[in-house]
N, C-alpha and C positions, 0 to 999 in steps of 0.2 A: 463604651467604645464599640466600636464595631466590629464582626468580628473577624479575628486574624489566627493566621495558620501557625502553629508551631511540631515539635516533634519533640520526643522524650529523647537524649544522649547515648542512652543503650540501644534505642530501637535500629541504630546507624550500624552497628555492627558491635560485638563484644572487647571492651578491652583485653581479656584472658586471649582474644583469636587473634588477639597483635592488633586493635586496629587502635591508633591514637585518636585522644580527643579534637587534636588540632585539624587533623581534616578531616572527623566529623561533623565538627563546627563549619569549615570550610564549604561542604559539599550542601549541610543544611541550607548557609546562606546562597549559594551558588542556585539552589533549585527553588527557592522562594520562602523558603519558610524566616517567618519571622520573631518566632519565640521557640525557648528551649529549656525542657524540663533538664535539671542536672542530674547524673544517678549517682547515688554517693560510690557507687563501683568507681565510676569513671575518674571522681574527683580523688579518691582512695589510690587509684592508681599511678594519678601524678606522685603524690608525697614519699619522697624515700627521706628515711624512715618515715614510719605513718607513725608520725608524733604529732599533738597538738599542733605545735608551732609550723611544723611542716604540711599538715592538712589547712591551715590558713594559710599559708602561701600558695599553696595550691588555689583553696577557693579565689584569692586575689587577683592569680592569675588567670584563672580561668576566665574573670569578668573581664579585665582588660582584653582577653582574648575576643570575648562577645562584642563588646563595644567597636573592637576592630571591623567586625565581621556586621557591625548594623541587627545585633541578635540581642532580644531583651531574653533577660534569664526571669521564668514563670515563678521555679521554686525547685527547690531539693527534695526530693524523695525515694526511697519510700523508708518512711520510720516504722518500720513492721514490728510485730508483736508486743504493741505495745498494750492494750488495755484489757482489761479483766485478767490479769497473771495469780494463780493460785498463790505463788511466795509473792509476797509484799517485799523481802529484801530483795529479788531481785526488781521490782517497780518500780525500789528506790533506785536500784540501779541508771533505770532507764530515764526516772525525775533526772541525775546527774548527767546521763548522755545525752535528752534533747536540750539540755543548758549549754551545750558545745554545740550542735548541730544549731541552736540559733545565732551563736555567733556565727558559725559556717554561712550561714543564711544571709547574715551582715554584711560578711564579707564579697558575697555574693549578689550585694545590692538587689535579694529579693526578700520579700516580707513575708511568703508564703512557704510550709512547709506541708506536703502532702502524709498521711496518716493510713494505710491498708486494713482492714480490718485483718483481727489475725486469723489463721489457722493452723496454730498450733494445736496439738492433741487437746483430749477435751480434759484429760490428768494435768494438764497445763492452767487452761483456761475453765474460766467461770463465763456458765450460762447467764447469770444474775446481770438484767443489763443494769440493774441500779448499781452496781459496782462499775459497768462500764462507762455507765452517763458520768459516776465520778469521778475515776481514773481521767475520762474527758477533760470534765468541767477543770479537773487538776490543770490540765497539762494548757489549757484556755486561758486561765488564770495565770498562769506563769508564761505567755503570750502577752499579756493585757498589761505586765510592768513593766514591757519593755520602749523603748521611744524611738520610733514610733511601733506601735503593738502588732506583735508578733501572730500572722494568721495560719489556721489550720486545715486544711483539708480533708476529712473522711471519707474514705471511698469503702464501700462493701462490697468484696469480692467473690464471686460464682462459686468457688471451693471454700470463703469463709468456714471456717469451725460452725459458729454461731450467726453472723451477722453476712448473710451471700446476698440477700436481696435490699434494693434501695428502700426498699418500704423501709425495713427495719434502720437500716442507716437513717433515714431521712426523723423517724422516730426519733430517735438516740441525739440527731443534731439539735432537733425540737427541746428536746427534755435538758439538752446542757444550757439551752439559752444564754452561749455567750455572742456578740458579737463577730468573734475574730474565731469561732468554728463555723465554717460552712460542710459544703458539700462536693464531691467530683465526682461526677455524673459519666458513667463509663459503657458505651454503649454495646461492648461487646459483656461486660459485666452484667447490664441488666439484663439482654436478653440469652447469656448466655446459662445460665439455672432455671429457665420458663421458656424457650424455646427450643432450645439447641439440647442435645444429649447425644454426647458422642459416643456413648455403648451401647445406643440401640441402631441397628441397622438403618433406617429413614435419616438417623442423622437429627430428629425431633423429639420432641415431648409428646404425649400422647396427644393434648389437646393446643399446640403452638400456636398455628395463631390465631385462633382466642386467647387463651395468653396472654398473649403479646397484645395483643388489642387492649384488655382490658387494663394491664398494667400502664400502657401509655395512657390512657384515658386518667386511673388514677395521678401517675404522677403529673401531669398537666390540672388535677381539681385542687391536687393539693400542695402545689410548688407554685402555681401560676401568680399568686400573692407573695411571692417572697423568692422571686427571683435572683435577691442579691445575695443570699445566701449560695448559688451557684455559683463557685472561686472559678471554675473553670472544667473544661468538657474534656472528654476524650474519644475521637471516632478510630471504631474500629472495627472489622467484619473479620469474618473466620471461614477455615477451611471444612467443608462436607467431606469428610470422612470417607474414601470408596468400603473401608472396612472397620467393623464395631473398637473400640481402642477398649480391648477386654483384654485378656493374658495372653499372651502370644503376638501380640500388634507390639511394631518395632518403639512406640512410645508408651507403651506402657511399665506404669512402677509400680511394683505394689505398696512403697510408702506412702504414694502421690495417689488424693483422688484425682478420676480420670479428667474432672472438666482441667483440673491445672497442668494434666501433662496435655491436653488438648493445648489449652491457654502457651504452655511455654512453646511450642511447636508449632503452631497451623495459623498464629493469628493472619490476619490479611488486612492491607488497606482499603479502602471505601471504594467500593465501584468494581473492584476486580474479581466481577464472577469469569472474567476467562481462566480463573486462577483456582474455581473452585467455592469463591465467597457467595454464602446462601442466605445470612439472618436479615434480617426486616430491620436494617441500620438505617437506612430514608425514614422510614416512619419514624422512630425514635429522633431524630437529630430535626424532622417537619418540627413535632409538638417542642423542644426543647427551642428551639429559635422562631418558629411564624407564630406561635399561638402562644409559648409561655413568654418569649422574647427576649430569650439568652444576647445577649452581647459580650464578647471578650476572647478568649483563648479558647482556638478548637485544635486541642494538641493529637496528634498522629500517635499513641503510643503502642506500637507496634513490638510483640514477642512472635519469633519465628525463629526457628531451626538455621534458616539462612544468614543469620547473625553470628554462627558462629562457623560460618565459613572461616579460612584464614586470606585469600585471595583479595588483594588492597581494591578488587573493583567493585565487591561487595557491597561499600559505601560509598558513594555515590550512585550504582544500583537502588539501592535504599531508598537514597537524599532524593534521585530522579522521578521511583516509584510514588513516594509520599507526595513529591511536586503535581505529579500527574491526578493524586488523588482529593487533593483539596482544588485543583480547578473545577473534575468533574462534581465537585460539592457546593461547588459556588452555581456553577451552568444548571445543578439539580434542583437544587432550592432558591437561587434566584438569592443568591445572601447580598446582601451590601458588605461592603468590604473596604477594610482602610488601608485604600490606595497608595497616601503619601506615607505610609510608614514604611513603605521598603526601598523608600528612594533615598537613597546616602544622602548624610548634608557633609558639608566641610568640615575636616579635622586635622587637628592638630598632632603630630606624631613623635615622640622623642623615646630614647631608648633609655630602660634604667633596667638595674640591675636588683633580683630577687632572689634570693637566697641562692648568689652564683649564675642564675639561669636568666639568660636578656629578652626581655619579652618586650613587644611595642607598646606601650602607656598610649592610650587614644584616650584625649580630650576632645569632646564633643564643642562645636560651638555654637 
């Protein structure tokens, strides 16, 4: 398909900042976006108590929700800390909890479940990626009995423990060789470990963009055949630092390496250097659609500090900003884009009742 704009659920504003799912939803579809990462915060949120049975009314609802709203749901994520875990009983743990989170998926009428690399402590986690490719191929495998089969996304993230850069992800996707693991391809992720360093004063790596040049070159010789393994993208720029985020800067933690209290803080949407946004995201999202020939979901997944405004105009702010930044993405790269999917068709509207709560049931016709 071609490709189509979506946004992550938390990127709209924080549930803990009071902001509801329902006019998250609203304000997404309102400013054009067409597809919607779920955060299990969000879905977490609805269910009182957070029981089983009440987290599946929740996800039920929330699709009814989308459907409403002409919003396909991408996939639920993020299932974090999940691979290489030094205790195996707690692995098993987690074998038992993405067995829940794919019916959540079910219920969610999407197939796909997104996968973080971890960054847990290294007393936690094992370097050994052949543990990791396992733990994988595990959790792929237990994807592959479901009907129809349950898909996985791994993403390797900037502050990863072990797995920060796509090289290595894209390795690890290689070596599970199942079908239903891919890859999300995150472009403030990649070039945020090779380009970007927010404790040095420039704001860069010593050598950025070479770098950056050269990583795009690779991931384009060696993804360009096997496109389909790309489940789906994520754009996203960041903020230039006026000052190093070393001890003393208002975002620094000392439990947090500094790229992820950068990451939870500064990120930005595409196009907005009047905002301060500096990395070479055009070059990356060029090679990823002209020349590798990405088609499908290019989700906004946006972390910024402004999310946990509590102010209700925060979202739609967001919804507006994200709007503004997938046009200048289409007008930059010249993208084809599928036009009839954001034009409503006819629906059918009846109200039922789910656990007490009357939400609108939209059947499509």
């Amino acid at each position: 398909m071609p490709c189509r704009p979506a946004i992550s659920s938390m990127s709209l504003g924080r549930c803990y900042a009071g902001h509801s799912l329902s006019h998250k939803l609203t304000m997404a579809s309102k400013h054009g976006m067409q597809g919607i990462e779920i955060f299990y915060e969000d879905l977490a949120d609805l269910a009182r108590p957070q029981t089983p049975t009440s987290l599946l009314t929740a996800a039920r609802y929330i699709y009814s929700l989308c459907v409403s709203l002409n919003l396909e749901i991408i996939c639920l994520q993020p299932f974090m800390h999940y691979e290489g875990l030094l205790d195996r009983n707690a692995h098993s743990t987690r074998i038992t909890e993405i067995k829940f989170w794919i019916e959540l998926a079910k219920a969610l009428h999407t197939d796909l479940i997104q996968v973080p690399s971890s960054f847990l402590s290294a007393d936690q986690i094992s370097a050994d990626t052949n543990l990791i490719v396992s733990d994988l191929r595990e959790l792929a495998d237990i994807g592959l009995q479901q009907s129809p089969p349950m898909r996985f996304a791994y993403e390797s993230l900037c502050w990863g423990t072990y797995i920060d850069k796509w090289e290595l992800c894209w390795d690890i996707v290689t070596r599970v060789d199942r079908p239903n693991l891919g890859i999300c391809l995150d472009t403030f992720n990649i070039l945020g470990g090779i380009y970007a360093d927010p404790t040095a004063a420039s704001g860069r790596t010593e050598n950025a963009e070479q770098e950056a040049e050269d990583s795009v070159r690779r991931l384009v010789k060696q993804i360009e055949q096997h496109k389909e393994k790309i489940f789906f993208i994520q754009v996203v720029d960041a903020e230039r630092l006026q000052k190093p985020l070393v001890r003393g800067h208002a975002f620094y933690k000392e439990e947090q390496p500094a790229r992820m209290s950068w990451s939870r803080n500064c990120r930005l949407f595409y196009g907005e250097q009047e905002k301060g946004a500096y990395l070479p995201v055009k070059k990356v999202v060029e090679a990823l659609v002209k020349e590798i020939g990405f088609e499908g979901w290019v989700s906004m997944e946006l972390f910024n500090k402004a999310m946990e405004r509590t102010d209700e105009g925060v979202v739609e702010e967001l919804a507006e900003r994200a709007g503004r930044s997938w046009e200048r993405l289409v007008e930059d790269l010249d993208l084809e884009v599928d036009i009839q999917a954001a034009v409503n068709r006819p629906a059918v509207v009846r109200q039922v009742s789910i656990s007490n709560v009357e939400v609108a049931e939209v059947a499509r016709l």
